[in-house]
PDB file of N, CA, C and O in Angstrom:
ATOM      1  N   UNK A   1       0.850  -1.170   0.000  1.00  0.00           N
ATOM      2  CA  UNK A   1       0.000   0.000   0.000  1.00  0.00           C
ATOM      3  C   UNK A   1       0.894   1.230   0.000  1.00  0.00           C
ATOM      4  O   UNK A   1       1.996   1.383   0.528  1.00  0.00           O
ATOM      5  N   UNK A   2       0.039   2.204  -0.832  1.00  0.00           N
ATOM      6  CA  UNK A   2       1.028   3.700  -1.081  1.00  0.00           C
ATOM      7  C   UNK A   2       0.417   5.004  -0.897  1.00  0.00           C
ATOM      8  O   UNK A   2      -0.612   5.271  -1.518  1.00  0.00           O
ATOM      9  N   UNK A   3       0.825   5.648  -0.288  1.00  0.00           N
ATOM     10  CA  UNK A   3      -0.412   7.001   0.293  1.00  0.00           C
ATOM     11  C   UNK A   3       0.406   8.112  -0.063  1.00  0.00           C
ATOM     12  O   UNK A   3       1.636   8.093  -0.012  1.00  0.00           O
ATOM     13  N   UNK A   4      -0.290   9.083  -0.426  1.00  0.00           N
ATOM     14  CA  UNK A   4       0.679  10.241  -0.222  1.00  0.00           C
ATOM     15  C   UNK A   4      -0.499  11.131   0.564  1.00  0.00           C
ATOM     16  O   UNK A   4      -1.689  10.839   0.680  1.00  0.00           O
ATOM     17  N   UNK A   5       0.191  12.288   1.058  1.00  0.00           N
ATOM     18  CA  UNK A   5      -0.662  12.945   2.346  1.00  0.00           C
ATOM     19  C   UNK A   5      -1.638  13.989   1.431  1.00  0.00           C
ATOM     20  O   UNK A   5      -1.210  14.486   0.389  1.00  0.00           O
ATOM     21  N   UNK A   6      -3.332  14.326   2.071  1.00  0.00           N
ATOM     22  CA  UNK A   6      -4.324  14.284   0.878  1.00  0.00           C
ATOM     23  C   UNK A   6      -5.006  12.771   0.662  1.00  0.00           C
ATOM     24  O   UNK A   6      -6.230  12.647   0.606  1.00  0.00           O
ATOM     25  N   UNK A   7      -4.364  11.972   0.580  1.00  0.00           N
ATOM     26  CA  UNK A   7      -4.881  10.811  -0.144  1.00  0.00           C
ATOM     27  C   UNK A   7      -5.974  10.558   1.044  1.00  0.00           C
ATOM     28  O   UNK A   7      -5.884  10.884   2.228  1.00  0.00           O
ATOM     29  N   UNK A   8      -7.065   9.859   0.349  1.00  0.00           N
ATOM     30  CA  UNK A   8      -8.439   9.189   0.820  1.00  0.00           C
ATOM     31  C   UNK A   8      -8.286   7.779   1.141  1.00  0.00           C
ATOM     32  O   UNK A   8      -8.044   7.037   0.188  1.00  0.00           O
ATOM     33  N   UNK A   9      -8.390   7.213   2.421  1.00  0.00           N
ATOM     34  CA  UNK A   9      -8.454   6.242   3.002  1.00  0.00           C
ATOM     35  C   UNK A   9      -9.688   5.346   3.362  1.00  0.00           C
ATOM     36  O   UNK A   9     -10.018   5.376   4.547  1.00  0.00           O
ATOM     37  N   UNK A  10     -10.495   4.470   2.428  1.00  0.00           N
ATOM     38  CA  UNK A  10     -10.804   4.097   2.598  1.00  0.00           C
ATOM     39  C   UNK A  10     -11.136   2.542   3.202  1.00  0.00           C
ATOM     40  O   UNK A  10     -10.670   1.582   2.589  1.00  0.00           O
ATOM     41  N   UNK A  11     -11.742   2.379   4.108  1.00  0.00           N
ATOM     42  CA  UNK A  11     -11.669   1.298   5.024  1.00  0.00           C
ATOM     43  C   UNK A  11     -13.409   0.693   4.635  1.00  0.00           C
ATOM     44  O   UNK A  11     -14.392   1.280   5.087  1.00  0.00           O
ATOM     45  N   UNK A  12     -13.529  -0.661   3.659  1.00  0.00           N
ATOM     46  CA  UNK A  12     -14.608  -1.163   3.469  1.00  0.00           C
ATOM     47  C   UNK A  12     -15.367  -1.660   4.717  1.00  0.00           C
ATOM     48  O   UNK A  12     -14.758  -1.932   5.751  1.00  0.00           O
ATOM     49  N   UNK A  13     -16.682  -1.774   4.608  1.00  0.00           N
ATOM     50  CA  UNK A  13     -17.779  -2.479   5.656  1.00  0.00           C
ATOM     51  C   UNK A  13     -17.451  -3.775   5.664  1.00  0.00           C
ATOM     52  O   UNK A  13     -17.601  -4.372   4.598  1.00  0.00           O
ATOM     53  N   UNK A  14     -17.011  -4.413   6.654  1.00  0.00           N
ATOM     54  CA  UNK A  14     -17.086  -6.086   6.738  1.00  0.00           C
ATOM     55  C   UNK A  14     -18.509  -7.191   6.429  1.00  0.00           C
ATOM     56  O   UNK A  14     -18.698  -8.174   5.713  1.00  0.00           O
ATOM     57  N   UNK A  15     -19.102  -6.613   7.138  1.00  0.00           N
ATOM     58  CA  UNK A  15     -20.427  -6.846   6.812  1.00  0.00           C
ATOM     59  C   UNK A  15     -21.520  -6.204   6.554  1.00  0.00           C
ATOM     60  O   UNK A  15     -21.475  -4.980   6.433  1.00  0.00           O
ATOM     61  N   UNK A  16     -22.477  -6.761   6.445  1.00  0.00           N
ATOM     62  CA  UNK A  16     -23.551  -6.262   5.465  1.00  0.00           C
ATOM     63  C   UNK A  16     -24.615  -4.940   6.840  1.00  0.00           C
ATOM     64  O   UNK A  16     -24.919  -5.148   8.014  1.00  0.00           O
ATOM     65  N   UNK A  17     -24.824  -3.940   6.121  1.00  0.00           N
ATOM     66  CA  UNK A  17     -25.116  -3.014   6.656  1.00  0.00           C
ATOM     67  C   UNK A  17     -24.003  -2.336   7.720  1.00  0.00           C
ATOM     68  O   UNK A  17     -24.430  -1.644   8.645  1.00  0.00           O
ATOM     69  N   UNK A  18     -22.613  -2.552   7.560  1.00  0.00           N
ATOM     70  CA  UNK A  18     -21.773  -1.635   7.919  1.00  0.00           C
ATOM     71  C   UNK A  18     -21.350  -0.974   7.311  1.00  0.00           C
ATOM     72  O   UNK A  18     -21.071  -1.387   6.186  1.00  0.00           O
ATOM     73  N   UNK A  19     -20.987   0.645   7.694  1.00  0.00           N
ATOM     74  CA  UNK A  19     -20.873   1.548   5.989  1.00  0.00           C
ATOM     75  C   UNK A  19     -19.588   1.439   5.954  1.00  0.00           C
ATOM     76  O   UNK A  19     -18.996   0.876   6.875  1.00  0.00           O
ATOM     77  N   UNK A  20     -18.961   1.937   4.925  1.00  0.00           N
ATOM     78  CA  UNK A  20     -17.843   2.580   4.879  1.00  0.00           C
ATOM     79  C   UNK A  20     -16.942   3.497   5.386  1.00  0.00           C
ATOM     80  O   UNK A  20     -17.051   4.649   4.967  1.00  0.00           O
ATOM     81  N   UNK A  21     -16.215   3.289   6.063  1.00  0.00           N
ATOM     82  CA  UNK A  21     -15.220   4.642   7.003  1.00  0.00           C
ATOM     83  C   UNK A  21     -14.205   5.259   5.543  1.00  0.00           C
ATOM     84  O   UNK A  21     -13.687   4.501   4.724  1.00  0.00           O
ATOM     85  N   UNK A  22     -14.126   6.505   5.515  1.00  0.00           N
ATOM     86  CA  UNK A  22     -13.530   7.570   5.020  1.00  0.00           C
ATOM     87  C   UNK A  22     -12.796   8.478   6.010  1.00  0.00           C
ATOM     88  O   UNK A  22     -13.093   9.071   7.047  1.00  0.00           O
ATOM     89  N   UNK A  23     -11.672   8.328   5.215  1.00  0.00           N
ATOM     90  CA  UNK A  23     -10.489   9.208   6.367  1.00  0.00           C
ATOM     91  C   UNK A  23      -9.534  10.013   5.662  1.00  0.00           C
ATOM     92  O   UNK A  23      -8.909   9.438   4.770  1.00  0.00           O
ATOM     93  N   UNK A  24      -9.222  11.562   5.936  1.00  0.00           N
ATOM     94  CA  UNK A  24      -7.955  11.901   4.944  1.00  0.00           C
ATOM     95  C   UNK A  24      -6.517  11.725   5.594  1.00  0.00           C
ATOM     96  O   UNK A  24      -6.389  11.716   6.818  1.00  0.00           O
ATOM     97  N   UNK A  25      -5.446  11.586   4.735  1.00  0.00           N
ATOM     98  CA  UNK A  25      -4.514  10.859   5.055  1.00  0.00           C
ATOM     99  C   UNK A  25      -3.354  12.430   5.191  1.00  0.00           C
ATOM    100  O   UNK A  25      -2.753  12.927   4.238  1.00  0.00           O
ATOM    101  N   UNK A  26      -3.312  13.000   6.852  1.00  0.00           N
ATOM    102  CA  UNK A  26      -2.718  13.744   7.372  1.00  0.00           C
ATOM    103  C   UNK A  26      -1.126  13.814   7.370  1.00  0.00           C
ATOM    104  O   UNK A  26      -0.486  14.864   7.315  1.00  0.00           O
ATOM    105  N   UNK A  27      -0.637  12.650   7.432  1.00  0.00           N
ATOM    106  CA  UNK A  27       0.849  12.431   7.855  1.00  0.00           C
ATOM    107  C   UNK A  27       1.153  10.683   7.454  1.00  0.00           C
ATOM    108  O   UNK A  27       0.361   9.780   7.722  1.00  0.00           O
ATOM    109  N   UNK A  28       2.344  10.522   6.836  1.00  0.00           N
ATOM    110  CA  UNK A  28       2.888   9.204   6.620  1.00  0.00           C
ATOM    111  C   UNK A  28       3.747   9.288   7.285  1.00  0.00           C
ATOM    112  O   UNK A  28       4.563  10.200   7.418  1.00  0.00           O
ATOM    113  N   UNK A  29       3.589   7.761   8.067  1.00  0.00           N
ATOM    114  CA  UNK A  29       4.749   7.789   9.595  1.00  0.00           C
ATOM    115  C   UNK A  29       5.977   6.389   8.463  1.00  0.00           C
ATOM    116  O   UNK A  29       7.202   6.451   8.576  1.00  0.00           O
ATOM    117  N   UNK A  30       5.403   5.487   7.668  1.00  0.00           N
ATOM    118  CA  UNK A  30       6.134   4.666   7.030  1.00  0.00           C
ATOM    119  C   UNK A  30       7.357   5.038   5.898  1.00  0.00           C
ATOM    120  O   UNK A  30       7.627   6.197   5.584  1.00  0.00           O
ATOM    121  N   UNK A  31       7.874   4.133   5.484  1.00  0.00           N
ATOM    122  CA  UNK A  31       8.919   4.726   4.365  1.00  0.00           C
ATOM    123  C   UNK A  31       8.232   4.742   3.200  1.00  0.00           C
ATOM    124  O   UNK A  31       7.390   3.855   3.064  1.00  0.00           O
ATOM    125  N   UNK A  32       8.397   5.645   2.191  1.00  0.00           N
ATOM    126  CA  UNK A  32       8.514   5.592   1.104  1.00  0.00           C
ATOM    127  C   UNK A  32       6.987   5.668   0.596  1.00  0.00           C
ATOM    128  O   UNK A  32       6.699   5.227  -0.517  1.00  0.00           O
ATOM    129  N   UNK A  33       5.895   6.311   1.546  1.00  0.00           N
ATOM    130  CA  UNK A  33       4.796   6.122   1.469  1.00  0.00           C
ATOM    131  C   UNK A  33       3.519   4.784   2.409  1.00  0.00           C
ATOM    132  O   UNK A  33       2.307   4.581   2.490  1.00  0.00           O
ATOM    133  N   UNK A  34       4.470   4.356   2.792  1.00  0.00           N
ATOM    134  CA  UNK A  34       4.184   2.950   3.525  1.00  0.00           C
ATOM    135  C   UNK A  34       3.291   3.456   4.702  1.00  0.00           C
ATOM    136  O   UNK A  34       3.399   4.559   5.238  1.00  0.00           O
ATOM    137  N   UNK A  35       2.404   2.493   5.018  1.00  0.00           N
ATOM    138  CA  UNK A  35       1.495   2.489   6.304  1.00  0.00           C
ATOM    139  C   UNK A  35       2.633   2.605   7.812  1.00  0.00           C
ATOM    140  O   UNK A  35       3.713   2.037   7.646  1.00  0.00           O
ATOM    141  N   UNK A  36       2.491   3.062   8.734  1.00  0.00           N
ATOM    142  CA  UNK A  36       1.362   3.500   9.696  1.00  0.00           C
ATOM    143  C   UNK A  36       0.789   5.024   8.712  1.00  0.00           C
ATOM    144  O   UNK A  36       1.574   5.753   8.105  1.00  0.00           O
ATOM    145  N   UNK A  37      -0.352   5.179   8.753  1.00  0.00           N
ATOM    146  CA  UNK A  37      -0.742   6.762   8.553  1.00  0.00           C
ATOM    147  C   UNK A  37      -1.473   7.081   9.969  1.00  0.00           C
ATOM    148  O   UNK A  37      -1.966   6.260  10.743  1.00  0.00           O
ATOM    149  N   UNK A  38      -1.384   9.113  10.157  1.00  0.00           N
ATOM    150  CA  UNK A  38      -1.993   9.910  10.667  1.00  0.00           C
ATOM    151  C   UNK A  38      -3.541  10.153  10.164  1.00  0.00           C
ATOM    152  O   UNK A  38      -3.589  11.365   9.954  1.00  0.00           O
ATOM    153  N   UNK A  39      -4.294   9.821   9.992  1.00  0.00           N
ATOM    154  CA  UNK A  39      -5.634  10.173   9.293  1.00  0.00           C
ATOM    155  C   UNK A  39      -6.778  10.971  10.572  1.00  0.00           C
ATOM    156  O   UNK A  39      -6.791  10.821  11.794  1.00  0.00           O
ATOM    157  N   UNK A  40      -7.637  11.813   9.690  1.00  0.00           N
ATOM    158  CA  UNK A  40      -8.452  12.866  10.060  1.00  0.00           C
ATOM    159  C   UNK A  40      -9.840  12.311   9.576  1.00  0.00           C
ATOM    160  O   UNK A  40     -10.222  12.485   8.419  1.00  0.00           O
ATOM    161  N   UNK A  41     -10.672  11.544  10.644  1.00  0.00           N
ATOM    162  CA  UNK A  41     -11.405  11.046  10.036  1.00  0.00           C
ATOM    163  C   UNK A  41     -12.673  12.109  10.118  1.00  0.00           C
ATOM    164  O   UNK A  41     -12.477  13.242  10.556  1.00  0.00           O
ATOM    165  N   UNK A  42     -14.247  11.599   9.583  1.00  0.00           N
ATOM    166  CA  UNK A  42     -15.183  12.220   8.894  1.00  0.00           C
ATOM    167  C   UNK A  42     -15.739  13.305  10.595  1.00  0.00           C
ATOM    168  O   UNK A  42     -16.266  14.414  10.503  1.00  0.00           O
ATOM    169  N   UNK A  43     -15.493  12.734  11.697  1.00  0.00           N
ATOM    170  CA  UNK A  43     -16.366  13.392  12.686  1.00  0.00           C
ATOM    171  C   UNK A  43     -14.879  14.446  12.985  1.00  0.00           C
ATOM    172  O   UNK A  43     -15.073  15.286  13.863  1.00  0.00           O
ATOM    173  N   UNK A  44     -13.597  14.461  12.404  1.00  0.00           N
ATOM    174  CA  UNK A  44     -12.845  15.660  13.125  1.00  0.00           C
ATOM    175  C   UNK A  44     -11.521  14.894  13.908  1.00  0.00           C
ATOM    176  O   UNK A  44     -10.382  15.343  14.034  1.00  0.00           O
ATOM    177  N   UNK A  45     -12.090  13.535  14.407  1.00  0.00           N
ATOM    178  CA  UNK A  45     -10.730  13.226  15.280  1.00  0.00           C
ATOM    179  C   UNK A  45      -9.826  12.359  14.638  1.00  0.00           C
ATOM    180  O   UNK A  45     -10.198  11.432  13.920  1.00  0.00           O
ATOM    181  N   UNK A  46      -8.684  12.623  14.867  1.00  0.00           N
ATOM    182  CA  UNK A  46      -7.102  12.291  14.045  1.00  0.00           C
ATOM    183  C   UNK A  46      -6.920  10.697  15.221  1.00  0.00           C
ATOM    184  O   UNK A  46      -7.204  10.376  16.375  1.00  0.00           O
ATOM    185  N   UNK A  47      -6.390  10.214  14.226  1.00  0.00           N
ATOM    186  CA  UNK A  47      -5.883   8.855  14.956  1.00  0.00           C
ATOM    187  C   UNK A  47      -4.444   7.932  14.148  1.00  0.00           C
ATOM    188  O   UNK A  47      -4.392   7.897  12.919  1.00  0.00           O
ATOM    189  N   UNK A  48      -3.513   7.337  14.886  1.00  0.00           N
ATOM    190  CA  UNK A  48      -3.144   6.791  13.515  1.00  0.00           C
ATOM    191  C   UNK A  48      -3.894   5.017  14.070  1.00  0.00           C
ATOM    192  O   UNK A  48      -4.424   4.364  14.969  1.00  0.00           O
ATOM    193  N   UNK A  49      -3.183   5.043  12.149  1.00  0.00           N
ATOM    194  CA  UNK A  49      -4.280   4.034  11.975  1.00  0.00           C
ATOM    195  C   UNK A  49      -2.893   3.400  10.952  1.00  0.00           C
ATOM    196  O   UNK A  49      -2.038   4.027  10.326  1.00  0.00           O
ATOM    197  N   UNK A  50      -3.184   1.451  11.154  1.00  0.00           N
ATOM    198  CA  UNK A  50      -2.354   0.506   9.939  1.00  0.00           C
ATOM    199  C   UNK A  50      -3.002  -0.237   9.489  1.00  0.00           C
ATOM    200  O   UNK A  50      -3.140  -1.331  10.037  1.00  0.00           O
ATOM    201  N   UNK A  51      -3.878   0.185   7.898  1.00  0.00           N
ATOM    202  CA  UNK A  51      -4.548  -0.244   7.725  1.00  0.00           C
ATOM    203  C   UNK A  51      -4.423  -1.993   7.471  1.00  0.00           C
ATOM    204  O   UNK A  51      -3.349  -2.595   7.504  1.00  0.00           O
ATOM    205  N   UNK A  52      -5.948  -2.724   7.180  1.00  0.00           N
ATOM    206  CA  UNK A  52      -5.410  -3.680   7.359  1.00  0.00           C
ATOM    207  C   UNK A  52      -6.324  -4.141   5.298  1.00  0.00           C
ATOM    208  O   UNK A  52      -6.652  -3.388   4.381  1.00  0.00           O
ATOM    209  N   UNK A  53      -6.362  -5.111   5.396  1.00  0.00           N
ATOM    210  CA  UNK A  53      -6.604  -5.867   3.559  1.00  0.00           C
ATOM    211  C   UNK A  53      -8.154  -5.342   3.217  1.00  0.00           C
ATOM    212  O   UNK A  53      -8.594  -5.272   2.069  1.00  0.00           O
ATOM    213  N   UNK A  54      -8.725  -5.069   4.135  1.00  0.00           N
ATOM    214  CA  UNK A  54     -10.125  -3.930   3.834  1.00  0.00           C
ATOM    215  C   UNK A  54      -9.710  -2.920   3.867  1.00  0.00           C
ATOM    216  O   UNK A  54     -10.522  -2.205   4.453  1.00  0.00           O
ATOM    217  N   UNK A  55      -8.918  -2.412   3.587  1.00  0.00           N
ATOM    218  CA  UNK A  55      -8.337  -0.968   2.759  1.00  0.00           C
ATOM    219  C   UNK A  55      -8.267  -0.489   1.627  1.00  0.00           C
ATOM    220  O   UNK A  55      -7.791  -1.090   0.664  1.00  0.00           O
ATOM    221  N   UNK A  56      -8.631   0.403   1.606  1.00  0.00           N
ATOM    222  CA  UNK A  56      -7.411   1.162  -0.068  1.00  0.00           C
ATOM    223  C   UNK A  56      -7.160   2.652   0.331  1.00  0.00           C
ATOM    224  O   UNK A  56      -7.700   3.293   1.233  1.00  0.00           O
ATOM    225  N   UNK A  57      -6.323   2.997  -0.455  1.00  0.00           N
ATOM    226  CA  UNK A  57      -5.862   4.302  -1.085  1.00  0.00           C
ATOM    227  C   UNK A  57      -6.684   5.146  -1.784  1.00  0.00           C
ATOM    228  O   UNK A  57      -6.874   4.172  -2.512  1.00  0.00           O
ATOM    229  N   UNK A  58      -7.197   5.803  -2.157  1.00  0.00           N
ATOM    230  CA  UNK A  58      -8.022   6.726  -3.040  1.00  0.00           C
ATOM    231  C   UNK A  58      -7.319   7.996  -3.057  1.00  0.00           C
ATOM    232  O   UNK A  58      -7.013   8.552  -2.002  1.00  0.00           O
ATOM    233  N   UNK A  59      -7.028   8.518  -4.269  1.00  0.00           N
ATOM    234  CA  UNK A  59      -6.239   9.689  -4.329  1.00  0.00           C
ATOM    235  C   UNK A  59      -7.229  10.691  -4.979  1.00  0.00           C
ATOM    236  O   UNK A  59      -7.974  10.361  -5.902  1.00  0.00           O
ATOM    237  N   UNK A  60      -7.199  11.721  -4.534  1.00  0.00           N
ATOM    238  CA  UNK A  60      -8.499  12.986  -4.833  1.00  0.00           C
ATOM    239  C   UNK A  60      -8.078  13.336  -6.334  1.00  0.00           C
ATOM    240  O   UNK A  60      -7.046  13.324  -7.004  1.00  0.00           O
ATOM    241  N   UNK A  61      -9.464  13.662  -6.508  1.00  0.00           N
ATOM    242  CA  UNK A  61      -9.305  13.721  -8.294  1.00  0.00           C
ATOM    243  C   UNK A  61      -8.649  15.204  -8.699  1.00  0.00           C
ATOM    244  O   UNK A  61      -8.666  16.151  -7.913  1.00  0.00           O
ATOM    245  N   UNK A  62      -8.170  15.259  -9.806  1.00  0.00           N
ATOM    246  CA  UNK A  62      -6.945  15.956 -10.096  1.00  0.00           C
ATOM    247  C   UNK A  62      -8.175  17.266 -10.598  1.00  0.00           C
ATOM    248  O   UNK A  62      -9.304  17.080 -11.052  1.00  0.00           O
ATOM    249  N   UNK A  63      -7.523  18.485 -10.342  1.00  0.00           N
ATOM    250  CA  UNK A  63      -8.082  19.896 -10.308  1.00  0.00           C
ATOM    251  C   UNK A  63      -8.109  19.945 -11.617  1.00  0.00           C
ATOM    252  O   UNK A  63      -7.574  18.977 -12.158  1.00  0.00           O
ATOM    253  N   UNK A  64      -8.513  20.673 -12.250  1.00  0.00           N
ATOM    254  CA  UNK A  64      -8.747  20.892 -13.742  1.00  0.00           C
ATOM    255  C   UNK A  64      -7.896  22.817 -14.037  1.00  0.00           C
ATOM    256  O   UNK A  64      -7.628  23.647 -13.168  1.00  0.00           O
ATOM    257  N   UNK A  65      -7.814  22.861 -14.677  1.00  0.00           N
ATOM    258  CA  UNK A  65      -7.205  24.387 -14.803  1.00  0.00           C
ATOM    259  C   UNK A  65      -7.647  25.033 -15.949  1.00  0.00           C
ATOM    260  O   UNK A  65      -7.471  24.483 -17.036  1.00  0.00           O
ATOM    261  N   UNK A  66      -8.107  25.943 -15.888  1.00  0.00           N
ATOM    262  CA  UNK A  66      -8.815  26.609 -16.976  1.00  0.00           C
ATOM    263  C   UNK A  66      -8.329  28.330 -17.492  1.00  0.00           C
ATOM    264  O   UNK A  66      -8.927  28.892 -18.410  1.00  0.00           O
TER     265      UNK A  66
END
């Protein structure tokens, strides 16, 4: 797994009727992009977090310039 800080952390529902956790990715404590991350999740509070195989990365969509 590869994060850069910005990046969207998503953590899938295990089971059925659990939602989805969304988190932005504050600080990389790993090398080279590598997990542990700092994340800022949806209610405000920062935690770190290593994610585990119900994860991904999501990187925010690229600005447009006009």
């Amino acid at each position: 797994m590869h994060a850069d800080v910005g990046d969207r952390l998503h953590v899938h529902g295990r089971n059925v009727g659990t939602p989805d956790q969304f988190s932005e990715i504050i600080e990389i404590r790993g090398e080279d992009g590598a997990p542990p991350y700092v994340v800022r999740h949806e209610d405000g509070t920062e935690g770190l977090v290593f994610p585990g195989p119900d994860a991904t990365v999501e990187r925010p969509p690229a600005h447009e310039t006009t």
